[in-house]
C-alpha positions as CSV (number, residue, x, y, z in Angstrom):
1,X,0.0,0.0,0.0
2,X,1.7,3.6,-1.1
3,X,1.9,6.6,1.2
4,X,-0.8,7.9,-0.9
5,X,-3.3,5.0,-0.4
6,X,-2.9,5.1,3.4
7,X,-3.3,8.9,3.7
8,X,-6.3,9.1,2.2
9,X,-7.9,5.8,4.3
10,X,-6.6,7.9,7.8
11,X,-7.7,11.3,6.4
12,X,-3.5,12.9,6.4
13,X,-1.2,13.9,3.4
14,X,1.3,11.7,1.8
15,X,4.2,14.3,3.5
16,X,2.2,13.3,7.2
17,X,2.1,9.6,6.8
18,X,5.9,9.8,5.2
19,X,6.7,12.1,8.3
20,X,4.9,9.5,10.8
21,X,6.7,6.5,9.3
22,X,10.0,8.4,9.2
23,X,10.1,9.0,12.9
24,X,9.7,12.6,12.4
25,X,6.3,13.4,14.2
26,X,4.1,11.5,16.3
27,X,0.1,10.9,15.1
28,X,-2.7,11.9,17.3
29,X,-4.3,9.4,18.9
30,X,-7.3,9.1,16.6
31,X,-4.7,8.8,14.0
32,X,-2.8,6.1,15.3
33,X,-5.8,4.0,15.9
34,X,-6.7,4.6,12.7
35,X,-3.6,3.5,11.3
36,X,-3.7,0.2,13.5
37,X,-7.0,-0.7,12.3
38,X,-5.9,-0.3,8.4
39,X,-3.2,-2.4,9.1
40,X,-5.2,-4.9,11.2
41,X,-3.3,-4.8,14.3
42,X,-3.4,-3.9,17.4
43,X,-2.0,-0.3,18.2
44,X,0.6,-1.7,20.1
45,X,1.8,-3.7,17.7
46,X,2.1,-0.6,15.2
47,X,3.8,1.8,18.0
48,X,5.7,1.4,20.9
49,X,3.9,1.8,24.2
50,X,6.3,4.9,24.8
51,X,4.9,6.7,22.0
52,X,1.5,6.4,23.2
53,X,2.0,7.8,26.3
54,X,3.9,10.8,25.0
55,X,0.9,11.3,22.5
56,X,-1.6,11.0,25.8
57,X,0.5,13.8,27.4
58,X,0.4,15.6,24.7
């Protein structure tokens, strides 16, 4: 699946899903559950636990 395909089944641009895959900022919440589902895993499995709780305090 391109960058392309996945930004427009999350609702991002291609430069925000390249720039979340990259390292180079971290998705909302919504988003990275979004992002989990598309993928058919769990959110966990998709971003470390760290992550999330820097995006909860965020």
């Amino acid at each position: 699946m391109s960058q392309a395909e996945v930004a427009r089944s999350v609702g991002l641009s291609r430069q925000s899903v390249n720039a979340i895959e990259n390292g180079k900022c971290q998705p909302r919440l919504v988003v990275a559950y979004r992002l989990a589902r598309l993928f058919g895993r769990p959110i966990e499995h998709v971003f470390q636990l760290e992550e999330l709780d820097r995006l909860e305090l965020e």
